[in-house]
N, C-alpha and C positions, 0 to 999 in steps of 0.2 A: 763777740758772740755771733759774728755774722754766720751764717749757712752760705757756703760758697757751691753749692751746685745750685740748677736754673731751674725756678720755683714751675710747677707744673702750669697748663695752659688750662682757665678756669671757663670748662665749658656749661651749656645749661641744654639738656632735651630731652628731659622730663615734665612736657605739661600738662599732662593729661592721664590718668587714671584707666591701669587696663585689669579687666580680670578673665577668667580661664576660659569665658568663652570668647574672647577677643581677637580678631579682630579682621573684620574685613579684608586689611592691608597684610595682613601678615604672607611672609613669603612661601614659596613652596615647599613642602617638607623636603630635606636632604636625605638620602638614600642609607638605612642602618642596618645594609649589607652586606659593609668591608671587611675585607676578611681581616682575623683577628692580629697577621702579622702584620701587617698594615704598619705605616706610623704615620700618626696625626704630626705634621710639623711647627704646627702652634697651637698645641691643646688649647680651648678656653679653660679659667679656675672658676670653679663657684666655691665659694669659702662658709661655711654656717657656722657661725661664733655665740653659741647659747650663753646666760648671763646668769652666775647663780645656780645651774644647776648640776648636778654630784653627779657621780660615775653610777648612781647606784638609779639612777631618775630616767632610764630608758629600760620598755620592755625586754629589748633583747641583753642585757643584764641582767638578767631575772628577778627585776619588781614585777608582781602581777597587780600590783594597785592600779597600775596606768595602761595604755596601751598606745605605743608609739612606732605605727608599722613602716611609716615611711622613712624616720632613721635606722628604723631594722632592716630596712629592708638594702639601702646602704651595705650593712653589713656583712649582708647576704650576699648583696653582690661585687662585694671590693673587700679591704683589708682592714682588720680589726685589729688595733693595738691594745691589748689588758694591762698594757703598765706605761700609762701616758702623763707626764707631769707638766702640770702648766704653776703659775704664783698660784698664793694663797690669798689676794683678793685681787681685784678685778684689773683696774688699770698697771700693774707689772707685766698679767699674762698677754695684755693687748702688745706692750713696747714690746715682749721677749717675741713673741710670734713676728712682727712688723719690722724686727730689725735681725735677727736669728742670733743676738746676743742674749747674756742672762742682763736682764731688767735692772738689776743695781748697777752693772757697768755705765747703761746710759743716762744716768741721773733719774732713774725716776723712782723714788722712795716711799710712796703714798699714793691716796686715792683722792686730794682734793689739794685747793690753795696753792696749787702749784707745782706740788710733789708728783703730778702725776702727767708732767709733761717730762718726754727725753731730750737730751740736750739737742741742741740745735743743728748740730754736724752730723747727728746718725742720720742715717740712709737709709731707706726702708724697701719692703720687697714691692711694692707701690711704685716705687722708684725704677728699681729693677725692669719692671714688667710692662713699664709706660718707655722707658728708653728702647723694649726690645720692638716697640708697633702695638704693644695692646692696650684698647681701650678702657678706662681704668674707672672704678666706679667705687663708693664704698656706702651704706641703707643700714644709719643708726645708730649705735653708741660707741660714739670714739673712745673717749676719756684718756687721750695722750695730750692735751691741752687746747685751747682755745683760740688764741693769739699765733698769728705769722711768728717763726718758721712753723708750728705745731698742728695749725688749722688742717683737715685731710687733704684740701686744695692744694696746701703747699705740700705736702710728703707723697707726691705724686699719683694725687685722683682727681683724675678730671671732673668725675661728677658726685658730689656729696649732698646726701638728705638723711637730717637726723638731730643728731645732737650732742655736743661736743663735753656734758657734763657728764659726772660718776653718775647718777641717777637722776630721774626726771618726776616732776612731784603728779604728774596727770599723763594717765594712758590713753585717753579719749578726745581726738583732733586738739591737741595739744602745739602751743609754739613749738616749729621747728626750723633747724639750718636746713637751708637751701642754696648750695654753694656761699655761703658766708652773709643770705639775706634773709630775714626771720619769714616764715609763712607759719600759716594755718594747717595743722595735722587733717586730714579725713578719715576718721573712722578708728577704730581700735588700733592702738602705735605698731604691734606685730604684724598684724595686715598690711595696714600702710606700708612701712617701712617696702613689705615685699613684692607689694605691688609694683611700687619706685621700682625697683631691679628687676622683676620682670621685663619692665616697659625698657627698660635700660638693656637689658638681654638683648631682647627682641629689635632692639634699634640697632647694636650692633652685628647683624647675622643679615639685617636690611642692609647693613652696609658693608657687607663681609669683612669684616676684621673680628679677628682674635677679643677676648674679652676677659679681665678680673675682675669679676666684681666680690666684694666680701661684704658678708650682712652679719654685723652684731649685735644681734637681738639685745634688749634690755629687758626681757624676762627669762626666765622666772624672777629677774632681780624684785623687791617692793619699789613700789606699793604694789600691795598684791588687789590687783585689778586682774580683772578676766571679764569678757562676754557672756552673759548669762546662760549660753547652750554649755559651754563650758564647766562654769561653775554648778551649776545645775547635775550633772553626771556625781560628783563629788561630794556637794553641801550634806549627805545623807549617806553615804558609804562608809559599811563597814568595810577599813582598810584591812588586810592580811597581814602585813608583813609591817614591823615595826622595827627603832632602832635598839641600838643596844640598850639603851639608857630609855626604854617606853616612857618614865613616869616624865621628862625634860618634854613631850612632845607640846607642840601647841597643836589643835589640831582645827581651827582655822585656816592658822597659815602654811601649815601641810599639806590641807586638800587645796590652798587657793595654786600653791607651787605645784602641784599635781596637773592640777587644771592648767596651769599655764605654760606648762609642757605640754600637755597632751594639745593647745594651741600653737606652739611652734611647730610641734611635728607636724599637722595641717597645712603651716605656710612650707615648710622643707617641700611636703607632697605639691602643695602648689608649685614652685619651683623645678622639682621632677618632670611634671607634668609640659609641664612649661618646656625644658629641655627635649620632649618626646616631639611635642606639636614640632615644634620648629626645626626636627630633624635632627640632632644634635647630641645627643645622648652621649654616643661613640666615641663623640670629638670633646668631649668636656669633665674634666677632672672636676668631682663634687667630695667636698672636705665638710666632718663635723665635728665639733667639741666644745667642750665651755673651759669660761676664763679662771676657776675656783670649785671650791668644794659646796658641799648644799649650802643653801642661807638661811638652815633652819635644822632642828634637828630630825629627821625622818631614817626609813631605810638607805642604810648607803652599803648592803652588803659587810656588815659586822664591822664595817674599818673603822678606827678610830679619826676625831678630829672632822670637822666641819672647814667653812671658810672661817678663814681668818690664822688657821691653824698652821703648822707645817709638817702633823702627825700626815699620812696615807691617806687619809680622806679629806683633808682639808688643799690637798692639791695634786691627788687621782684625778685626770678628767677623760670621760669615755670620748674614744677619737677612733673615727672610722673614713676612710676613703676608697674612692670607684672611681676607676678607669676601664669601664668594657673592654676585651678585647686588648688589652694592655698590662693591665693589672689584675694577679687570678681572684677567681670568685670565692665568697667563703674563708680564704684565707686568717689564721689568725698568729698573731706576732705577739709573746711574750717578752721578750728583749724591752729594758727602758726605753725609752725616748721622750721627747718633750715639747715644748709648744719652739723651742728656741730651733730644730730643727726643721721647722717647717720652711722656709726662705732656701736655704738649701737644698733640700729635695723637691720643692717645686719646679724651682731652676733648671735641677738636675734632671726633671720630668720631661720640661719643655724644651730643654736646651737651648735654654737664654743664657748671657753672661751676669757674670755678679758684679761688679766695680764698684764694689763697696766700700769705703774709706777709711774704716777699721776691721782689723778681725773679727769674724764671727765664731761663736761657743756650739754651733750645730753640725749638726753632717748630715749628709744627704741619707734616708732612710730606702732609698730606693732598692739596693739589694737585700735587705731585710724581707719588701714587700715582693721582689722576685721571686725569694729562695729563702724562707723562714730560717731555714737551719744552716745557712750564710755563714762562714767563716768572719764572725763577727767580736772584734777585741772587746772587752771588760771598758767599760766605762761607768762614770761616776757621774751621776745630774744635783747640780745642788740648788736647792731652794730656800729663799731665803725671804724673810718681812721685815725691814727695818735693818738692825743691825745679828737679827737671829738669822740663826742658818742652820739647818738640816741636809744631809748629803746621801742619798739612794743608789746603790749597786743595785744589781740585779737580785741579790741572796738577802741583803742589810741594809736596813737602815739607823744611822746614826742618828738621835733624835737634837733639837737644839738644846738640851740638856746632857748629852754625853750618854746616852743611854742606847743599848744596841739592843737592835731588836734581828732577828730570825723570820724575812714576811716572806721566806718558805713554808717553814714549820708553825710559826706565827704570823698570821697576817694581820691579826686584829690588835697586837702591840701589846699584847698582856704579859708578856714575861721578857725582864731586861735581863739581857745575857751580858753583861762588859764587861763585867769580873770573871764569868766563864770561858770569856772570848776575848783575851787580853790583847793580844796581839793583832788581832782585827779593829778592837776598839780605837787602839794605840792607832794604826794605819787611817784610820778615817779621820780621827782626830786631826793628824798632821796635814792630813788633806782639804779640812777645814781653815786651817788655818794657812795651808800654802795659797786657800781662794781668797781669804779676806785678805790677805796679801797685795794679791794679783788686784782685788776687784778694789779696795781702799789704801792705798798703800799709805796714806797720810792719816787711817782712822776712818774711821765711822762718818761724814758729810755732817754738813748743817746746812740745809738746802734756805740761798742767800742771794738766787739770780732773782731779776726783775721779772719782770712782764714788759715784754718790747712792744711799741707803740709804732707804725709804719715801718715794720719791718721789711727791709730790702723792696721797698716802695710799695708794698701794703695800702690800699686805700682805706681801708676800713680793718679797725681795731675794737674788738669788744671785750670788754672788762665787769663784769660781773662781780655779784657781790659774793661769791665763793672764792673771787682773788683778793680780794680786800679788807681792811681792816676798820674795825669799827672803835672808834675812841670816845670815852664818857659815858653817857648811860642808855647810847644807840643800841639794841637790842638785834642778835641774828635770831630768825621764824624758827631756828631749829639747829643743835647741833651737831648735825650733818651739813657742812655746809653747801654741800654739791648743787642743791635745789634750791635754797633758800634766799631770803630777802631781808631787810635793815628796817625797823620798825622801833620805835618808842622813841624818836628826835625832837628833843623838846628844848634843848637848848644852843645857845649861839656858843658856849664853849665845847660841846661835841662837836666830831667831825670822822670823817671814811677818807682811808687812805691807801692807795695802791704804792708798791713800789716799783716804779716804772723807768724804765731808760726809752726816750726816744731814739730812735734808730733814724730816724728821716726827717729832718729839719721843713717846716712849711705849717700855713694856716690850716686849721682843722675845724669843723664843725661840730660841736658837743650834743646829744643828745642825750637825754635820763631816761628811763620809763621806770614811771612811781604811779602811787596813788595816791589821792588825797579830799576828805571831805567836805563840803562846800563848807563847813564852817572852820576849813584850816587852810585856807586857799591864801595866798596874799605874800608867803616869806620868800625874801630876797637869799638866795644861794652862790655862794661864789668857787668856781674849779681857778685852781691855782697850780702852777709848775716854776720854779726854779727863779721865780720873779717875774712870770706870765699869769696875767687873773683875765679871768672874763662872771661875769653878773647877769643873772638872770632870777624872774619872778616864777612863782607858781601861781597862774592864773587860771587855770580851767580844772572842777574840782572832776574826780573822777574816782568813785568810793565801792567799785563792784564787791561781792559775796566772794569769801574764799569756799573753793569748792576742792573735792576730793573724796572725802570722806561715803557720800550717798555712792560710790562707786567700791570703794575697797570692803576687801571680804574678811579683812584682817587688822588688828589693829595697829595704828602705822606709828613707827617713830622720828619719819621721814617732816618737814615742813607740809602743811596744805599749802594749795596755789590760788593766786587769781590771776586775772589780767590787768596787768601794765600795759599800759601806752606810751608812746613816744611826746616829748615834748624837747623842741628846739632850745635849747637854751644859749646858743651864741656860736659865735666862732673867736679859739683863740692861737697865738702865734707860739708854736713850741718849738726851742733850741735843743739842738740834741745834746743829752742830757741824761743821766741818772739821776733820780731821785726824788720824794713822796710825789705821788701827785694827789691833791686833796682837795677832798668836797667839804663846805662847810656854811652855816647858816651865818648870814648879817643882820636880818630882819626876823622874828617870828609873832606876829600879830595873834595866832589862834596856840592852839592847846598843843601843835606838834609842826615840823616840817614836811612829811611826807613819811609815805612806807616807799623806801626805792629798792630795786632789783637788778639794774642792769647800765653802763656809760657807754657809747659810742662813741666813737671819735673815726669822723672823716674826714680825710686827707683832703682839701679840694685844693690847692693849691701849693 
């Protein structure tokens, strides 16, 4: 399973917190004179990856609920795609973007436990953009896995702050990765995040080089957390405009996804703004769209299907790009496309090389965004959740049940034409089946790879309790495991087990972060591998408040969080190796073992 290309160089020069009036140091504005024939020979990308939220969740779509002027304005001033397809939840759209393949190709079938890492050999536009000289950065929610080769350090960004899980249980100075070392959030996670890349901006234009940075918000994803200027516009708004299905609405967490739009547009604008100061605007390709359909029922423009779905609206996502003076203004592009050809048309923007190690399922969108009415052939975009699949022309959509739809004449998917439309039916059919072909040819997966431990000498490997399995009558905070934690261990025959292959033979250092109440403090725990044990007590009780709740506007289905701390528990010697690695009690003096959340294992030797 090794990754045979050379894992990125893991830099750190984000220490310090910049905002809009910042800063002393900052360089001289660059001249936004040049004329428009001009070419930038290493555009910078800004990438804006929205989380959760629907094609139908921006002003310039026509919700008047909201008002979101700074991705309209995007709009306004670059190229508007209206029939943009990314997956129907979250971690697919991330691989199909980061690799310009469709998402089932690279193994990633899911949003948690594993399924939502791609395999180890894909090659990502990260990659691409870091071998051509630019400085590579990525501010936020990965969710393409956790563990070396998957970590963003290894898929070629030098600088990552954020977090590497499908969702995060607290928006408010929350645990986060810092190139692969846990820190302290500042401030609401949207802001944060964008501050990071700011400061990361503005450092590479200090040092003139080229720059990628991609920011995937994890809002509007839940917990539906918002700042109260935000929430406050909403908690009390008669909305206008509702979905098809009015009575299905909730409408807490409508207005809180409302609100927490109309707060990424603010950080977008910060970003803008940021590109102006520093002279740069000209020179810097700015990209936006989300990973999935709403995460909730609201306006989405009559489409049917939400996330989760693979109707129109459940993996429509609005997608807008600006290049001044490069790419026309206003422009709007009807023709499909999808998240998978972004890697490709970037490329093809900057004119860097791809030497990518498989093929890719994208193409470059570039004359589309020239010449709209572009001698452009018919193609098919198929998307798919699990082992369903739904496939989109330009005229038709096949749906995962065989049923044709007209999202000319029908957009909203109310009248199945397949019997009227035999011959078309017939044709997409076959074309579903010539993908599942191509993309399973052995069937449908049972995703059965490990979790690699010192991958291609990895010093540090984290393994959470969304990768592992809990045995007896250990209990997970919630069934979402993305966020969650291992609670009710009350006895010596339970036990957590990861399925792990060591990749790098050497002594490791174990580290847990759990909780535990001074009157459960005392049990003896032993991590075990392949005939390797190492033993350790829990001696220091440590029993904080789970918090969440006093913050969210909505009611959540997500785990509450607390904080965990780190506690040593030894060093032990691992052979490389497949297979369980397993935590388990020898001693339990009081009423439980611990509430745990997360293992570390450092390589030191």
């Amino acid at each position: 399973m090794k990754y045979t290309l050379a894992l990125g160089l893991l830099v750190g020069i984000l220490n310090g917190n910049l905002s809009e009036a910042e800063n002393k140091n900052a360089p001289a504005k660059k001249s936004q004179s040049r004329s428009a024939s001009e070419t930038t020979a290493h555009p910078n990308i800004v990438i804006f990856l929205a989380d959760d939220q629907g094609w139908g969740d921006l002003s310039h779509n026509g919700n008047t609920n909201l008002h979101t002027p700074n991705v309209d304005s995007l709009a306004k001033e670059g190229v508007k795609f209206n029939r943009f397809y990314v997956g129907a939840v979250c971690a697919p759209t991330r691989a199909a973007f980061l690799t310009g393949r469709y998402h089932a190709r690279t193994g990633t079938t899911g949003v948690s436990t594993g399924q939502e890492r791609f395999n180890s050999d894909e090659y990502t536009i990260a990659q691409a953009f870091k071998a051509a000289g630019y400085a590579t950065g990525a501010f936020g929610k990965w969710h393409n896995g956790t563990q070396y080769p998957n970590h963003p350090n290894a898929k070629g960004f030098d600088e990552y702050y954020g977090f590497t899980s499908g969702h995060w249980g607290h928006y408010f100075s929350p645990m986060l990765d810092h190139n692969g070392t846990f820190v302290k959030g500042n401030g609401y996670i949207t802001d944060d995040l964008t501050t990071k890349a700011m400061a990361f901006i503005q450092q590479q234009v200090q040092n003139d080089k080229p720059f990628f940075a991609y920011i995937p918000y994890c809002t509007p994803h839940s917990p539906m957390q918002v700042p109260d200027q935000y929430w406050d516009r909403f908690k009390d708004k008669q909305l206008k405009l509702h979905n098809r299905e009015p009575d299905r609405e909730q409408p807490d967490h409508l207005r809180a996804a409302l609100a927490m739009c109309e707060n990424v547009d603010w950080n977008v604008g910060r970003v803008l703004e940021k590109l102006n100061s520093l002279g740069i605007t000209d020179d810097t390709i700015v990209i936006y769209f989300s990973d999935n359909g709403p995460n909730g029922v609201r306006w989405n423009g009559d489409m049917k299907g939400k996330k989760g779905s693979l109707d129109e609206g459940g993996v429509r996502s609005p997608f807008v790009i600006r290049w001044p003076g490069h790419l026309p203004a206003g422009r709007e592009v009807n023709q499909i496309a999808g998240a998978i050809d972004l890697l490709p048309t970037l490329t093809d923007l900057a004119g860097i090389q791809r030497p990518e190690p498989k093929p890719i399922d994208g193409v470059s969108l570039k004359p589309l965004m020239l010449n709209s009415r572009a001698d452009w052939p018919e193609r098919m975009i198929f998307s798919s959740l699990r082992n369903r699949v739904s496939v989109r022309t330009d005229q038709y959509r096949l749906s995962r049940k065989g049923e044709l739809y007209d999202m000319h004449a029908d957009p909203g998917q109310r009248k199945n034409i397949a019997k009227q439309k035999p011959e078309i039916t017939a044709k997409l059919q076959q074309a579903v089946a010539d993908w599942r072909q191509s993309v399973w040819p052995n069937g449908y997966p049972e995703d059965k790879r490990p979790f690699l431990i010192g991958y291609d000498g990895a010093r540090s490997t984290q393994l959470p309790v969304r990768d592992a399995v809990s045995h007896g009558e250990i209990k997970r905070s919630s069934r979402h495991p993305n966020c969650s934690y291992f609670y009710h261990w009350t006895s010596t025959s339970d036990s957590i087990t990861w399925n792990a292959e060591v990749d790098a033979a050497g002594v490791y250092e174990a580290i847990l972060y759990y909780t535990c109440p001074q009157a459960d403090i005392g049990s003896t725990v032993e991590l075990s591998f392949n005939g390797s044990k190492l033993q350790g007590q829990i001696t220091q009780p440590h029993d904080p408040p789970l918090v969440g709740e006093a913050q969210d506007r909505a009611v959540r289905s997500e785990s509450f969080v607390k904080e965990f701390i780190p506690m040593t528990l030894g060093k032990i010697t691992l052979s490389k190796g497949t297979g369980p690695l397993t935590l388990r009690a020898l001693e339990i003096p009081g009423s439980q073992v611990m509430d745990f959340r997360l293992l570390i294992l450092n390589r030191i030797k």
